[in-house]
C-alpha positions as CSV (number, residue, x, y, z in Angstrom):
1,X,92.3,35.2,-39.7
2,X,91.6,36.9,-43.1
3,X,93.6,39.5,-44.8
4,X,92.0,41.2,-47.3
5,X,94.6,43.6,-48.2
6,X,97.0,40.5,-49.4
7,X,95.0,40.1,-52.7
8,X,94.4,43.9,-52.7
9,X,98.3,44.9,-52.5
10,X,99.3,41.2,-54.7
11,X,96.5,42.6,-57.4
12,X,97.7,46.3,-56.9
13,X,101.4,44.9,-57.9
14,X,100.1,43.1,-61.1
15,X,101.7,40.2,-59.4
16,X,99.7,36.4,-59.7
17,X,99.3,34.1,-56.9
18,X,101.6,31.7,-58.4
19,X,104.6,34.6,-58.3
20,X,103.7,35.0,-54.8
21,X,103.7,31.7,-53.8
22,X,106.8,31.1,-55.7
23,X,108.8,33.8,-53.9
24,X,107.4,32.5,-50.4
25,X,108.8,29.3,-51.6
26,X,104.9,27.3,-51.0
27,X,102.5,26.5,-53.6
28,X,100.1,28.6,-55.2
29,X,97.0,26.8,-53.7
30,X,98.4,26.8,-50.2
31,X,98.8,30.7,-51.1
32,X,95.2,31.3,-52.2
33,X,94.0,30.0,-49.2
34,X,96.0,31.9,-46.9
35,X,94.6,34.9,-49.0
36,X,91.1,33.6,-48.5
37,X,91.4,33.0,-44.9
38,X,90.8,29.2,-45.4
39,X,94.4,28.8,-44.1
40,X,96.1,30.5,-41.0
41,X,98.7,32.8,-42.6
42,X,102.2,31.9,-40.6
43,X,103.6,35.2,-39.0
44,X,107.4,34.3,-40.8
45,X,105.5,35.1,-44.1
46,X,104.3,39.0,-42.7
47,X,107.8,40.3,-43.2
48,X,108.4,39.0,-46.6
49,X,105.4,40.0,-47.5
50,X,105.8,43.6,-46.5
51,X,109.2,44.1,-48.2
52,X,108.1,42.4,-51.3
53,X,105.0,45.0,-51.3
54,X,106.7,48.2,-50.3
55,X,104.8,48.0,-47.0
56,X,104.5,47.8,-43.2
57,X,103.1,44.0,-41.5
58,X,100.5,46.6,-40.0
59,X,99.7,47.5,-43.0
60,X,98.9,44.0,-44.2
61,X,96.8,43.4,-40.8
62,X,94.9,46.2,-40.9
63,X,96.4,48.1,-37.7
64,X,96.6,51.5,-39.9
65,X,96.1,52.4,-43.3
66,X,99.5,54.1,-44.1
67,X,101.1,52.1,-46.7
68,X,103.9,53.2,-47.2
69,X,106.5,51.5,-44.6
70,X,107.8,52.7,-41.2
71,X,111.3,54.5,-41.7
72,X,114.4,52.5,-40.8
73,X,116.1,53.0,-37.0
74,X,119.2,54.4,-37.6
75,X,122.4,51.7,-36.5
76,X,124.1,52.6,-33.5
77,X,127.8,53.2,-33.9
């Protein structure tokens, strides 16, 4: 699957691939191609993703084009 809105939101953060790669703890290559849809993106990496853009993992697949993230559940006591 591709996600065009990885390079979109990594580019929009003045962030390079190699920072990105870096904090997912894989190599910069390996993280191009996930960006270019060569390579499967793993789901564990949607989550850190999100936080690290200020986002929602539907925003990243494309389910809605709200960026900003979904508010936080409140804890029950």
């Amino acid at each position: 699957m591709y996600y065009p809105r990885l390079r979109d939101l990594r580019e929009d953060n003045d962030m390079p691939q190699k920072q990105v790669a870096a904090y997912l703890g894989i190599d910069q290559r390996v993280y191009s191609n996930y960006e270019t849809g060569k390579r499967e993106l793993p789901s564990r990496f949607l989550p850190l993703l999100a936080e690290l853009y200020g986002t929602s993992v539907d925003y990243i697949l494309g389910r809605t084009d709200i960026i900003v993230p979904y508010p936080s559940k409140a804890k029950s006591k």
